[in-house]
C-alpha positions, 0 to 999 in steps of 0.5 A: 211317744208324745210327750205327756205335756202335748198330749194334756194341752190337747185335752185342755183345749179339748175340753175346757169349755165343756168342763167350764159348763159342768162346773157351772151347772154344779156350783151355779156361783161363778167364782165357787164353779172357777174354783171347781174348774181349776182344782179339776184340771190340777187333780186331772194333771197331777193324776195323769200318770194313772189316767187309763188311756184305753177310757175316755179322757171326757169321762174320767175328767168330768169324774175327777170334776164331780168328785171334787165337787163332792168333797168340796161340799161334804166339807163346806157341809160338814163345817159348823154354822151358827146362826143368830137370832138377833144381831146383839147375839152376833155382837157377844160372840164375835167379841168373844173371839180373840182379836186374831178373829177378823170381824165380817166388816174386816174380812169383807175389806179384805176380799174387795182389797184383793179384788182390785189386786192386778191378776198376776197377784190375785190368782197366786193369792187365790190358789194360795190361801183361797184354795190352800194350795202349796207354793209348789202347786201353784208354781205348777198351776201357773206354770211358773218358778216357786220362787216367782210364786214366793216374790208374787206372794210377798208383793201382793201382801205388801199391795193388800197391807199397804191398802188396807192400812190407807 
């Protein structure tokens, strides 16, 4: 019997390119149909084991895909927006907030800050706190110790601290 493993790296090699284009397709935003690409192959690994091997792997993957993509909108849907008739009304609410708030100015600085971070640290804080993982899965996503994830971590808040602080 092949191991589980082997037989997972073939489907990926398979199908990558073919799922990357049905998450493109859903998402039509790069980064949301990145996102949309890795939770589907961490769903697909992490069910594997109840995976009916008499169906079609492409068809049960491309499932697990669409009803990602689902929750991920009936969530992202379901959130509350506000929306402002002015931006004075945007100004007193946001002041309104407590100062654990950070503002879009800040919030923006901060994604541009972990934009230039080196890949190894920008897919561990992306998986970690973008796509709220555990440290665990991330360790299983990248195929890496936890505590590689946990030194990982640590350094890119202190790269992210150090520039947001110049």
């Amino acid at each position: 019997m092949e191991d589980k493993y082997l037989v997972f790296e073939k489907y990926i090699e398979q199908y990558s390119e073919r799922l990357s284009r049905l998450c493109c397709n859903l998402c039509r935003n790069y980064a949301d149909a990145d996102d949309l690409f890795q939770d589907t192959w961490f769903k697909a690994m992490k069910n594997f084991d109840k995976y009916d091997k008499t169906r079609d792997f492409g068809k049960w993957l491309f499932a697990v895909c669409v009803n990602t993509y689902k929750n991920t909108r009936y969530k992202a849907d379901n959130r509350r927006q506000i929306n402002f008739d002015t931006t004075e009304e945007k100004d007193i609410f946001l002041s309104s907030l407590p100062d654990t708030a950070v503002s879009n100015e800040k919030y923006d600085e901060l994604i541009e800050v972990i934009r230039e971070l080196p890949d190894k640290y920008r897919m561990i804080i992306a998986l970690r706190y973008f796509n709220d993982h555990s440290e665990k899965d991330v360790a299983q996503i990248m195929r890496i110790p936890v505590g590689t994830v946990k030194s990982r971590l640590s350094k890119a808040r202190q790269l992210i601290r150090r520039k947001l602080l110049l």
